[in-house]
SEPAFI-533181 format. One line per 4 residues: their letters; for each residue y, z, x of C-alpha. Coordinates in nm, 3 decimals, decimal comma, padded with zeros to 5 digits, always signed. Example, Ala and Ser with C-alpha at 12.3 -4.5 7.8 and 13.67 -1.06 7.14 Angstrom:
residues 2
as) -00,450/+00,780/+01,230  -00,106/+00,714/+01,367
***
This chain:
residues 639
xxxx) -03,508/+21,760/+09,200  -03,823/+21,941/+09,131  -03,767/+22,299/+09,111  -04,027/+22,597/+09,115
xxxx) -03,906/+22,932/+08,899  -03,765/+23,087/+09,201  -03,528/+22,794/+09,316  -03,432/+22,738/+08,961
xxxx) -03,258/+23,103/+08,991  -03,024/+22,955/+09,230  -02,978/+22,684/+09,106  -02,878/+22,804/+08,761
xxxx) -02,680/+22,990/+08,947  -02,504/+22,785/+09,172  -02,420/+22,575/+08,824  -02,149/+22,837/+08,745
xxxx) -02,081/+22,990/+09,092  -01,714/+22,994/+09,250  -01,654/+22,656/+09,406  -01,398/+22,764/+09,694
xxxx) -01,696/+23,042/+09,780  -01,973/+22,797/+09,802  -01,761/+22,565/+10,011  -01,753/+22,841/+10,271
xxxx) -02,128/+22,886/+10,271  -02,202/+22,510/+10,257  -02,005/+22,504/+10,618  -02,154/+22,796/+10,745
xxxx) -02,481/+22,711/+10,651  -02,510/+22,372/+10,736  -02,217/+22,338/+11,049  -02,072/+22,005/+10,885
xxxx) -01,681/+22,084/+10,906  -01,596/+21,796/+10,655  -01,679/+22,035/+10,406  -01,320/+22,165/+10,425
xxxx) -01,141/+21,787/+10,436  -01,040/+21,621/+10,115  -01,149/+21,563/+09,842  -01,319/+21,911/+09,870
xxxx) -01,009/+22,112/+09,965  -00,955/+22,358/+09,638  -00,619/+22,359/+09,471  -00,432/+22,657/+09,454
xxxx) -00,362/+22,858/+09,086  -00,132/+23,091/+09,000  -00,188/+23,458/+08,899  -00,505/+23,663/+09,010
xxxx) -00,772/+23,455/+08,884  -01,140/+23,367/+09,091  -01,035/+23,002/+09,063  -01,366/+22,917/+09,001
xxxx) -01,344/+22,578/+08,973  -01,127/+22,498/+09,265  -00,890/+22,293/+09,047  -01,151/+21,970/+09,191
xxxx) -01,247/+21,752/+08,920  -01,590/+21,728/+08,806  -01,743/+21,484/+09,020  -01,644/+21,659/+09,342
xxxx) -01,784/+21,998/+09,172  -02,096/+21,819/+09,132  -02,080/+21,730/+09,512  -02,006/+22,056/+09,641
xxxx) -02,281/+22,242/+09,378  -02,556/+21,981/+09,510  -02,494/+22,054/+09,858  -02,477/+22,449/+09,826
xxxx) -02,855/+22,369/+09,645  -02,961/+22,205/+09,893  -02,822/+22,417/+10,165  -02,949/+22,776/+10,045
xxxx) -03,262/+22,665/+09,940  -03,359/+22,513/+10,317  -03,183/+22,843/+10,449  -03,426/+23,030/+10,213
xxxx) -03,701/+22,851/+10,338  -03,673/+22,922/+10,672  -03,376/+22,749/+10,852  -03,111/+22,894/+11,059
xxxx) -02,763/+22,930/+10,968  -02,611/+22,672/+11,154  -02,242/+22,872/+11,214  -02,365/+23,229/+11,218
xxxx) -02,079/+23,321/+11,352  -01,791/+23,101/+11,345  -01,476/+23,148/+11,582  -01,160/+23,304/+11,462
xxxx) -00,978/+22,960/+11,441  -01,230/+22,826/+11,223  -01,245/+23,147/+11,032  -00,854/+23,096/+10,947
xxxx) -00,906/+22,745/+10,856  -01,147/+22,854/+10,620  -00,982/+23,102/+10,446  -00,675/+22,844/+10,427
xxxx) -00,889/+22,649/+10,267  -01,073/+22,877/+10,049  -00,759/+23,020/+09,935  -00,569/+22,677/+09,908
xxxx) -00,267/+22,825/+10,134  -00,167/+22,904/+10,470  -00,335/+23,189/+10,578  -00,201/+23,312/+10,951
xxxx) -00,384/+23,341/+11,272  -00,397/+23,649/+11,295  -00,594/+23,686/+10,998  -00,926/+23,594/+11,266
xxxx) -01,064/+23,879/+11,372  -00,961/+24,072/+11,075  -01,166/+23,847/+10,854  -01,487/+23,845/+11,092
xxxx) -01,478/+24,209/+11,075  -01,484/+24,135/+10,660  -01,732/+23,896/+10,705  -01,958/+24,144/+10,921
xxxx) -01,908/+23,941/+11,281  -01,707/+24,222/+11,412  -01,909/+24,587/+11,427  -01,706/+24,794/+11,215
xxxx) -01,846/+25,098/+11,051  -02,191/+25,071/+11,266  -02,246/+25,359/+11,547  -02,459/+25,437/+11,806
xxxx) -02,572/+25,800/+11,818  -02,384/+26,062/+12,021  -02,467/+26,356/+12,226  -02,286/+26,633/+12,087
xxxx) -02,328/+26,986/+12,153  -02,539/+27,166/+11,943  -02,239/+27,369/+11,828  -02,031/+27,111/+11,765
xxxx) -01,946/+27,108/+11,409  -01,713/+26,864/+11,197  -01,615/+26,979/+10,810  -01,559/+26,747/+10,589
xxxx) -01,303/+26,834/+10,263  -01,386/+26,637/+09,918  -01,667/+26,420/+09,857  -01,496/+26,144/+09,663
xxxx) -01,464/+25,796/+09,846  -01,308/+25,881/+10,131  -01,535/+26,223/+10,169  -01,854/+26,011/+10,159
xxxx) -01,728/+25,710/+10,378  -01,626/+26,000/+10,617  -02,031/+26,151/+10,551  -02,175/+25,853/+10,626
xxxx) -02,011/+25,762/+10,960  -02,053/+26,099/+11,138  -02,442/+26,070/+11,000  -02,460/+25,724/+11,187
xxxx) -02,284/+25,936/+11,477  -02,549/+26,204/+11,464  -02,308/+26,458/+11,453  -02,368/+26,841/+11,274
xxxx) -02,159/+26,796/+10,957  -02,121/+26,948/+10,657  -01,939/+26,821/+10,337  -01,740/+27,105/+10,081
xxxx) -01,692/+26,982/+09,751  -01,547/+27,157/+09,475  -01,719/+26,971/+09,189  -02,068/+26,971/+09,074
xxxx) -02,153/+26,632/+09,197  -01,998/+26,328/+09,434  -01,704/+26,108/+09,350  -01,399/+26,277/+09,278
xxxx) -01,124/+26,169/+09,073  -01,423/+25,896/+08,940  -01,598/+26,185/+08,803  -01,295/+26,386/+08,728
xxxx) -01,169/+26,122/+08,493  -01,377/+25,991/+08,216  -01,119/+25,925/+07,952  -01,173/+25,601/+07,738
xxxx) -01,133/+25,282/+07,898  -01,103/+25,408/+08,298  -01,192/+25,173/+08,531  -01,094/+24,991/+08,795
xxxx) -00,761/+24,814/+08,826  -00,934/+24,648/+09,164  -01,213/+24,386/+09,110  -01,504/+24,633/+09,207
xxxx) -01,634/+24,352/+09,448  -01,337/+24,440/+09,679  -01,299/+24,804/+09,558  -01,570/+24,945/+09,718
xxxx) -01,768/+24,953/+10,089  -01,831/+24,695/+10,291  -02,126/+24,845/+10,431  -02,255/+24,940/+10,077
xxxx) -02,297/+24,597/+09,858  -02,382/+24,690/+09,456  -02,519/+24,455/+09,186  -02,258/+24,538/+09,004
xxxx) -02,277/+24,443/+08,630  -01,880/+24,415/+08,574  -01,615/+24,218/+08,792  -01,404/+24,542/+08,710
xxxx) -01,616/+24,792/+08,653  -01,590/+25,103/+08,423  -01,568/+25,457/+08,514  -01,944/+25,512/+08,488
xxxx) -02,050/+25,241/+08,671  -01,843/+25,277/+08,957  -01,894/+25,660/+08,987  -02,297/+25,550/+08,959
xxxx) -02,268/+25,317/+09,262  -02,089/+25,636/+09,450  -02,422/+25,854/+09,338  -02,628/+25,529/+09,464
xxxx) -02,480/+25,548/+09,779  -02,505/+25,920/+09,860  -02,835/+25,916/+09,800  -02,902/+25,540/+09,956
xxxx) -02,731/+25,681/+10,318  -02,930/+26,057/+10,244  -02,575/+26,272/+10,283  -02,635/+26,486/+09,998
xxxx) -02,828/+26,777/+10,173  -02,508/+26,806/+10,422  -02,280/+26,864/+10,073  -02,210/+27,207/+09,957
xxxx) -02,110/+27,158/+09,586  -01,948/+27,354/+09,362  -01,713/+27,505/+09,662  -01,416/+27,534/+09,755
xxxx) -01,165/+27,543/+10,028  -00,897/+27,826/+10,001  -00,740/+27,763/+10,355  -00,785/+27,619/+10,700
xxxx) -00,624/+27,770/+10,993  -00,625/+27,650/+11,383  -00,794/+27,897/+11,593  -00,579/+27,826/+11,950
xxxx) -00,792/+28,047/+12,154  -01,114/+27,824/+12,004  -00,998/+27,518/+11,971  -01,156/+27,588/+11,570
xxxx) -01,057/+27,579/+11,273  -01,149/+27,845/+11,099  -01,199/+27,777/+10,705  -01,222/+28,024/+10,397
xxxx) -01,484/+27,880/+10,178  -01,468/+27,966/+09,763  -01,862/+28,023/+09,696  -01,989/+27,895/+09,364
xxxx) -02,008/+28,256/+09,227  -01,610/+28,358/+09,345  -01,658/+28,548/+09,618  -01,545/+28,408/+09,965
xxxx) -01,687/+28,263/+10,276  -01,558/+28,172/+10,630  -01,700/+27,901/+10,862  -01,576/+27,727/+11,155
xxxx) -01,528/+27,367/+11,278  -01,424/+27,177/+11,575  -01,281/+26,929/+11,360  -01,155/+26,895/+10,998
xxxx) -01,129/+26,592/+10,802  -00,952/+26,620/+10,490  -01,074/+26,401/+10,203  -00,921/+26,629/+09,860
xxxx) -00,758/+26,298/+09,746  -00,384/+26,322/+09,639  -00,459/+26,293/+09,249  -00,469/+26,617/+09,181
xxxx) -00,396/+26,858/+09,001  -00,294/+26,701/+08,675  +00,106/+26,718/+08,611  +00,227/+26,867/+08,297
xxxx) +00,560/+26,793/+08,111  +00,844/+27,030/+08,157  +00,912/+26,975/+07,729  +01,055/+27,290/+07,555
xxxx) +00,727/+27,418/+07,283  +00,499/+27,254/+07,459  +00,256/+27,536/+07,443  +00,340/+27,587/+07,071
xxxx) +00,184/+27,248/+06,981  -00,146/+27,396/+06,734  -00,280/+27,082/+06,719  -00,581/+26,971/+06,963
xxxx) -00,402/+26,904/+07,300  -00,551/+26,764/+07,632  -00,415/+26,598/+07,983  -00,604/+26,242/+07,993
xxxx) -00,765/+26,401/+08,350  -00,945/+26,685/+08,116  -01,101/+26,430/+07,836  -01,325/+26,681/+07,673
xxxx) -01,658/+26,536/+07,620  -01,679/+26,615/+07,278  -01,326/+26,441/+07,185  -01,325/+26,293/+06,850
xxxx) -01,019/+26,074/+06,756  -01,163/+25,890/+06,468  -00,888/+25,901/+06,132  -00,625/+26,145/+06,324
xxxx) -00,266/+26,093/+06,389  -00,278/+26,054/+06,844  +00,054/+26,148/+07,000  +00,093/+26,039/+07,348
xxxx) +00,361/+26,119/+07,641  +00,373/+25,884/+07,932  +00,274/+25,508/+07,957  +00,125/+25,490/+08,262
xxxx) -00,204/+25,365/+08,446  -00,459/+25,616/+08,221  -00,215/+25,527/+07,886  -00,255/+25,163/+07,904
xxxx) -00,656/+25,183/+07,975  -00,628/+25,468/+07,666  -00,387/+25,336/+07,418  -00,589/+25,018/+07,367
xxxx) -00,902/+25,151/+07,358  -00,870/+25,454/+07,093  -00,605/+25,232/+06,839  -00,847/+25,109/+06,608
xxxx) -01,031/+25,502/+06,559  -00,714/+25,644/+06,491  -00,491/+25,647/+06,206  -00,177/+25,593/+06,367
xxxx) -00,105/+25,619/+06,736  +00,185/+25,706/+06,874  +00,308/+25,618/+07,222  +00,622/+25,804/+07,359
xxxx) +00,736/+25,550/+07,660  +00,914/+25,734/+07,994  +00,962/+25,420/+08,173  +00,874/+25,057/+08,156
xxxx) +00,616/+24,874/+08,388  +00,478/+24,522/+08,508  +00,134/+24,419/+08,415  -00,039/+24,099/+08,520
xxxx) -00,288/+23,885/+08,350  -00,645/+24,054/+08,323  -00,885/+23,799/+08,308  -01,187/+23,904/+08,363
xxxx) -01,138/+24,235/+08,168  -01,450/+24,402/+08,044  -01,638/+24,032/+08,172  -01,975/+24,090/+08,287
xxxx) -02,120/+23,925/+08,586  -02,378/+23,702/+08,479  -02,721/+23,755/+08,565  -02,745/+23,395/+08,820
xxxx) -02,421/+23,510/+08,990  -02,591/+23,882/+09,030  -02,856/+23,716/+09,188  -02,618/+23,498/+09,408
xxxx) -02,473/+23,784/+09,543  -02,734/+24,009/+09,576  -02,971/+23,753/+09,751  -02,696/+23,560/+09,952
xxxx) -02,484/+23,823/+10,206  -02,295/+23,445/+10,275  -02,213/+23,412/+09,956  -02,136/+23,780/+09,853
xxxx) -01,896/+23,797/+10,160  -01,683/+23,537/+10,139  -01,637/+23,607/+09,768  -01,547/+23,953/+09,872
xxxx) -01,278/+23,818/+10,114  -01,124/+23,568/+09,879  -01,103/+23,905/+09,671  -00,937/+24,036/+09,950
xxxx) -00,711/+23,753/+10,048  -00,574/+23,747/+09,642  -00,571/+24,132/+09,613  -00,409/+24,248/+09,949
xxxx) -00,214/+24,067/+10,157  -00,119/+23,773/+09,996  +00,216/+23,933/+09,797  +00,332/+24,102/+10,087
xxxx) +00,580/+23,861/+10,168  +00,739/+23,900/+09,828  +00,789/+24,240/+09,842  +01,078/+24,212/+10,130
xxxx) +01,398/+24,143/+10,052  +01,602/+23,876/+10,124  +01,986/+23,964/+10,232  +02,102/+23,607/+10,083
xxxx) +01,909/+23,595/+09,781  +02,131/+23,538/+09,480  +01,963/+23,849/+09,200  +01,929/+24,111/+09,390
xxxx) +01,937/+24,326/+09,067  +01,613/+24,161/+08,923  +01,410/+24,036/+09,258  +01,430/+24,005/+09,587
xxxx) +01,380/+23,660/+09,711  +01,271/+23,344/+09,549  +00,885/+23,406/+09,507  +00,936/+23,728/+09,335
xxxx) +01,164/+23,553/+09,086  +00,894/+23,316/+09,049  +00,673/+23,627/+08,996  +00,867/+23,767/+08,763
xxxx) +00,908/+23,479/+08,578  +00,532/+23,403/+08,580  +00,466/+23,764/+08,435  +00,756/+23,759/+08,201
xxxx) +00,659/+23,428/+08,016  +00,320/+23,609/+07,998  +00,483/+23,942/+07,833  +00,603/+23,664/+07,571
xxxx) +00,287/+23,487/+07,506  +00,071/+23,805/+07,464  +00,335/+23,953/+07,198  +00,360/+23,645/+06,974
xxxx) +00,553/+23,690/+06,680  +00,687/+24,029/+06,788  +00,826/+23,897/+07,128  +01,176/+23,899/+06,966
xxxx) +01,155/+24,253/+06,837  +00,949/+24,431/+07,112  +01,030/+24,196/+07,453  +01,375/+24,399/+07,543
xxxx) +01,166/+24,717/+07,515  +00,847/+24,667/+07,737  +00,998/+24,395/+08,039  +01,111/+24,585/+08,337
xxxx) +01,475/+24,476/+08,453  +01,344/+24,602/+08,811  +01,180/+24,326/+09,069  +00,800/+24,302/+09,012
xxxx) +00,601/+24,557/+09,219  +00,862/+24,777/+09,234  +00,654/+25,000/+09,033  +00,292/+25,028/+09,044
xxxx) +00,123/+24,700/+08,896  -00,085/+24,749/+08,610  -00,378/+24,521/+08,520  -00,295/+24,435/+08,112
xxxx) -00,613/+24,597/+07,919  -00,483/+24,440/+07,616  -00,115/+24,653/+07,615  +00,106/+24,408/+07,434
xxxx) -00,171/+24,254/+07,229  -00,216/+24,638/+07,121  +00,163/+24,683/+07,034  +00,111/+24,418/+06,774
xxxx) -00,127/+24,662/+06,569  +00,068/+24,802/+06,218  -00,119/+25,142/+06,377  +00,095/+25,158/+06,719
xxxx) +00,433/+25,317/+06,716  +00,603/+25,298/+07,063  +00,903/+25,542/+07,099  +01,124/+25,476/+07,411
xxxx) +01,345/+25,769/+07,356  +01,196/+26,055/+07,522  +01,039/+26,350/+07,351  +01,315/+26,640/+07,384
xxxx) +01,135/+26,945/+07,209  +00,774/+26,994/+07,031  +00,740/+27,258/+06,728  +00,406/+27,275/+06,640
xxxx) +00,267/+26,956/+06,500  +00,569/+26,737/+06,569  +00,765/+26,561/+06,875  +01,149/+26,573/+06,888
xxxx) +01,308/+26,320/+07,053  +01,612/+26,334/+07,272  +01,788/+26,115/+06,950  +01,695/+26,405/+06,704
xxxx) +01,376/+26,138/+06,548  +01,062/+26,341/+06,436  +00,713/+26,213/+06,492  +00,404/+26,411/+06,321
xxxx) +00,073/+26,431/+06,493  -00,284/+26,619/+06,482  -00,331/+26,523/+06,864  -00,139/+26,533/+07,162
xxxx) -00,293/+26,350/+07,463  -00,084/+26,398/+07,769  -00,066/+26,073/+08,003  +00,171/+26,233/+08,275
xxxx) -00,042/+26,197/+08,633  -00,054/+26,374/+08,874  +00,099/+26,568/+09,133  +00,138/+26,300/+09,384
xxxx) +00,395/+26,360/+09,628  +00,255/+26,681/+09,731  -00,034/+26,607/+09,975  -00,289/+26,850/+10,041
xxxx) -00,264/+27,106/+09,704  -00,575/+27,214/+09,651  -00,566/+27,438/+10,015  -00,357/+27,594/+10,269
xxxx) -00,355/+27,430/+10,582  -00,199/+27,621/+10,914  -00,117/+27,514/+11,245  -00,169/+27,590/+11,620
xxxx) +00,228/+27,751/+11,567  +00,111/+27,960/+11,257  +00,317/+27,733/+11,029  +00,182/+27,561/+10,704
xxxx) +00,125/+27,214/+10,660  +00,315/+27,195/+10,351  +00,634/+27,395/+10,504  +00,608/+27,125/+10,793
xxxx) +00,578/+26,836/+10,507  +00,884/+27,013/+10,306  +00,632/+27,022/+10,037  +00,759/+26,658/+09,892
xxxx) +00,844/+26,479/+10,257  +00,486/+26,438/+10,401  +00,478/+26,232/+10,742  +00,177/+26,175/+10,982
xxxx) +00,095/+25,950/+11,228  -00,145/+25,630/+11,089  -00,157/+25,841/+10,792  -00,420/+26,044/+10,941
xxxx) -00,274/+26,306/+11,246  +00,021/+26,579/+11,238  +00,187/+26,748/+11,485  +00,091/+27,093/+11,574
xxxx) -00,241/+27,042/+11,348  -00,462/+26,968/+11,601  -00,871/+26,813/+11,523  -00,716/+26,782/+11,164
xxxx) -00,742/+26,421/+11,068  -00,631/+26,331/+10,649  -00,772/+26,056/+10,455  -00,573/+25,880/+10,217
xxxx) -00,266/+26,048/+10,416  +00,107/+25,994/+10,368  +00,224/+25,607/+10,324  -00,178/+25,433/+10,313
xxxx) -00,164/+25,347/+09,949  -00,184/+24,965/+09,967  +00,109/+24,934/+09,718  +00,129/+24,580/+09,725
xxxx) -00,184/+24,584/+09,533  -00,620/+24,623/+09,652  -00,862/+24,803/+09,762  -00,729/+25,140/+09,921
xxxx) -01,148/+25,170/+10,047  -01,100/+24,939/+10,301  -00,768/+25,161/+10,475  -00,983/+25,455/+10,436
xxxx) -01,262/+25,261/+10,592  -00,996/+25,179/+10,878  -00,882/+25,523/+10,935  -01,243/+25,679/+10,897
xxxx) -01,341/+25,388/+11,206  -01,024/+25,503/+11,412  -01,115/+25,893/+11,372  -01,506/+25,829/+11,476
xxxx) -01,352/+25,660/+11,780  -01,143/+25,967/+11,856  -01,468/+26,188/+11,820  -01,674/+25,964/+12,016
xxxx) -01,413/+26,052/+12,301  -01,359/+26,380/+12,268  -01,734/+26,451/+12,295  -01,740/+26,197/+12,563
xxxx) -01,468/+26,306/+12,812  -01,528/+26,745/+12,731  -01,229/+26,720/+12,527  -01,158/+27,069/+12,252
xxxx) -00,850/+27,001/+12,094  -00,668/+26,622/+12,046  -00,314/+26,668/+11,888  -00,066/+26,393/+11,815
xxxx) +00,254/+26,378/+12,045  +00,523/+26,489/+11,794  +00,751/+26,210/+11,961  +00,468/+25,922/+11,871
xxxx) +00,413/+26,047/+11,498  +00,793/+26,070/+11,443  +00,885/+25,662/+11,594  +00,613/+25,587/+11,393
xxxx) +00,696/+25,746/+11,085  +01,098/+25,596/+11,209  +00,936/+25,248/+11,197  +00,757/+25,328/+10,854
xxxx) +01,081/+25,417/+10,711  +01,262/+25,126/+10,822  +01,041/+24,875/+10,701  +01,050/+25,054/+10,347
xxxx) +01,447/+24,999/+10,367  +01,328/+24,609/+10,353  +01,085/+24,630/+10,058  +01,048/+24,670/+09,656
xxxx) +00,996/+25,021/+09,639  +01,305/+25,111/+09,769  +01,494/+24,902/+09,507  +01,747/+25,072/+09,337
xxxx) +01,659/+24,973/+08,940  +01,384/+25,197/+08,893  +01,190/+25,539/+08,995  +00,875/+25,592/+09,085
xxxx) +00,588/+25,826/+09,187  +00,583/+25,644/+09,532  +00,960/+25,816/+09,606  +01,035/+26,165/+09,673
xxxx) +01,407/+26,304/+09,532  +01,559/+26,205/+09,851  +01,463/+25,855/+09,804  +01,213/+25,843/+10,116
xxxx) +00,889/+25,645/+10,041  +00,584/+25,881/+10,098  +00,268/+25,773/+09,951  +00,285/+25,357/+09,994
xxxx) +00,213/+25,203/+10,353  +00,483/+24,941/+10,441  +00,175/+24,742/+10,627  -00,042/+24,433/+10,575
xxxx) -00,435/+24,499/+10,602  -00,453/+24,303/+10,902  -00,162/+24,510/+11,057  -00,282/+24,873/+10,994
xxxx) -00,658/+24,737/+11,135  -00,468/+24,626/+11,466  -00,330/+24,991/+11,474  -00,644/+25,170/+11,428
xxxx) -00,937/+24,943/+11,622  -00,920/+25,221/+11,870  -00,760/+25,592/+11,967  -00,573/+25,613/+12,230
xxxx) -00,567/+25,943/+12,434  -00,217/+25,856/+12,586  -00,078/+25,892/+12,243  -00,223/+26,281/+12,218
xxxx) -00,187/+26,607/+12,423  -00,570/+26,643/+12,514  -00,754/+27,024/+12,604  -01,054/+26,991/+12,798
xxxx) -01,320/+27,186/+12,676  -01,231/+27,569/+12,684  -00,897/+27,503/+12,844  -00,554/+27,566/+12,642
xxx) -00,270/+27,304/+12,794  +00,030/+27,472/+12,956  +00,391/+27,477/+12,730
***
């Protein structure tokens, strides 16, 4: 085939695209259904892989490469896609296919809404008073996907954020090596496509795309940076909230809003070890979520407390600067296979994605499919299965022993001396899954010292341990997290009753309805809320992009019908919260074996949802007003 310089593009890139991805387009594009019929149907791999290949041998690649050609260049040209958009049944069946598995039925409209068939995040202006007024807390990722939606609304809105610039804990935290654990294709909007460089992006690129798209939807002149929010209380007589502001230059500030969405995030503020002398220590001493910019680690003895998400990104990155590195282990964790760590996209498949929304999308929901729901079955547990101690039914086993043989290969020679220490005798997941940034390769360095007896007492340039060992070190990097369980600590919240949010949440107990509503907090709606985090593993952008869709819908009514004041029915949030809790019963993170920032002391589950994707989208497509007591417009509702 003779080629000009622009179809050679594609077709150099098309030479090392994904093959399951292509398949989809060459069916979409073309309408021919045999596409998805042997010998083309991709076999299925194990681990978290793109499967690029499709386990077809290389004559059927050929095929399928050929066809997609062929296919995007006459689409290029000017022909019409032949299955714009393809039914829900044959939107399953291509997913199976894609994916090499069984994917369920219900999985159809959920996917179309992936695949931009469905409307999602797209709104038709309102009519809204001209004193209606909607405040906005945080302009991280759920503070801009919030911006963005009440912008498409038309809505007077206004975004407080306490930091200098957008993005939140991805400008917070600029430690070495942080990143994404989430292939960036998947972690982050699907109304906002990047050409990204990465597959999982770094902490600069990924708070760059969040700059991009501030300034690409034109929300930055409705954020007030650099300020703060001291406290929010319900003004009954209003139907307000009324909110003291902390002005760049300390002094205070009160505003009002008909409705408050909360979007401060729950990782923050840092959490600091409760180790006797730990203000002694004279060396330099920082929290990971501090990195100062002008750190310099090169020849000193590094000291660091917890193992963690930040430590594992950290540990590997610093050990060959340092002259010894040591790494004081609180508990032990699962991490899978990482490979496409630090791999950038080439520059064909950056055009492929950029120049092909067929392409880019159904390589977003295979990302989605591998990511998200998929596990979700192997996280419940199975009354007759024979371990209970060390999984919970027979494809976790197979997890762990998938992970496990991978622990072994990555430690070589010092498997024998190192395994016992570093693999988790809980089930896999049980624990937050960490993405392996070279961990146990790291652990093989003469440099790395990794202490599993916990530090008991610090005295100035030295760490006790519990076993009476002494470590020496000129830096102490702290690795600890943050103070998760307590939602909503950066600002007092207080009810229609005059009670705070965080009494009413028992400070470590936090319940609300979706995630998102409270009882007697009424036109208060929180992002990233108790029990969203998709524990199970993925992209936690797409549940905020779910709740933000299911709190436009409740605006788009109140304006609508003259409503002031929606607040949840305390006997809806609490058989909801009844159901979340009894599913938890069922699953990982209620195991016994291990502990975990996802449990509170009483052993509830607060911060992971219990929920497939496709579930918590069913529950939030729309508001219903049933669900809520409802004021009119200037009226109060009768006790």
């Amino acid at each position: 085939m003779n080629l000009d310089p622009d179809e050679q593009i594609f077709a150099d890139a098309i030479e090392v695209a994904n093959i399951p991805t292509l398949l989809m387009v060459i069916v979409q594009l073309t309408g021919e259904l045999e596409w998805l019929e042997a010998p083309y149907n991709p076999k299925r791999q194990p681990g978290l892989g793109d499967n690029d290949s499709g386990g077809l041998d290389p004559r059927h690649q050929r095929e399928v490469r050929d066809a997609a050609l062929e296919a995007i260049l006459a689409w290029r040209a000017g022909r019409a896609v032949a299955l714009p958009e393809p039914d829900e049944e044959l939107i399953v069946r291509m997913l199976s296919v894609a994916m090499a598995e069984t994917v369920p039925s219900e999985y159809g409209q959920f996917t179309a809404a992936q695949l931009g068939q469905v409307k999602f995040l797209d709104h038709e202006p309102v009519n809204a008073p001209a004193d209606f007024k909607v405040l906005v807390i945080g302009a991280g990722v759920s503070g801009l996907c919030a911006a963005i939606n009440l912008q498409m609304l038309g809505i007077n809105f206004e975004v407080v954020e306490r930091n200098s610039t957008v993005g939140g804990v991805w400008w917070e935290n600029h430690y070495p090596g942080a990143g994404v654990d989430t292939p960036n294709h998947l972690y982050s909007y699907s109304f906002a496509p990047f050409d990204w460089q990465k597959y999982f992006c770094l902490r600069d690129e990924l708070h760059a795309y969040l700059e991009h798209v501030c300034d690409n939807f034109e929300v930055r002149n409705n954020i007030r940076f650099d300020t703060g929010v001291e406290r929010i209380e319900y003004q009954e007589s209003r139907q307000k909230w009324l909110v003291t502001l902390r002005l760049p230059d300390g002094t205070s500030q009160q505003t009002e809003a008909n409705v408050v969405i909360s979007a401060a995030g729950i990782f923050n503020p840092p959490v600091f070890p409760d180790i006797d002398g730990l203000d002694e220590w004279k060396g330099e001493k920082w929290h990971t979520a501090r990195w100062p910019k002008d750190a310099d680690l090169a020849g000193k003895r590094v000291a660091i407390i917890g193992n963690g998400a930040s430590c594992m990104q950290i540990a590997p990155e610093i050990q060959d600067e340092v002259e010894s590195l040591t790494i004081f282990q609180k508990s032990v964790h699962w991490a899978a296979p990482f490979e496409q760590f630090r791999k950038e996209v080439p520059d064909p498949i950056r055009t492929l994605l950029r120049e092909v929304p067929l392409y880019r999308n159904w390589y977003r929901v295979r990302l989605g499919w591998t990511f998200n729901d998929r596990i979700h079955s192997a996280l419940q547990k199975d009354p007759d299965w024979e371990h209970p101690e060390r999984s919970l039914n027979a494809q976790n086993d197979a997890h762990r022993a998938y992970f496990t043989q991978y622990v072994v290969d990555e430690l070589g020679d010092k498997a024998p001396e190192l395994l016992e220490r570093v693999l988790p005798t809980y089930p896999p997941f049980g624990k937050r899954m960490l993405m392996d940034n070279g961990w146990y390769r790291m652990l093989r360095n003469p440099k790395v010292t990794l202490v599993d007896n916990h530090v008991d007492r610090i005295e100035h340039d030295r760490l006790r341990t519990e076993e009476g060992t002494e470590y020496e070190a000129d830096v102490l990097l702290l690795a600890t997290g943050f103070d998760v369980l307590n939602f909503i600590t950066t600002y007092d919240a207080v009810g229609r009753s005059g009670a705070s949010l965080t009494d009413h949440w028992e400070q470590d107990n936090a319940k609300a309805y979706l995630g998102t509503v409270v009882p007697d907090f009424p036109n208060l709606f929180t992002l990233y809320g108790p029990n969203l985090q998709p524990g199970h593993g993925g992209s936690l952008i797409f549940v905020v992009e779910m709740q933000v869709r299911y709190i436009m819908d409740m605006i788009q009514k109140m304006l609508q019908d003259k409503i002031g004041a929606v607040e949840i029915r305390k006997e809806v949030h609490d058989a909801y919260n009844d159901k979340v809790d009894l599913a938890h019963e069922q699953m990982v993170w209620a195991h016994p074996g291990m502990t975990s920032y996802y449990r509170n002391e009483r052993g509830r589950i607060v911060v992971n949802s219990p929920w497939r994707n496709v579930d918590f989208y069913q529950m939030t497509r729309e508001a219903n007003l049933e669900e809520y007591l409802a004021e009119p417009v200037g009226e109060l509702i009768a006790d």
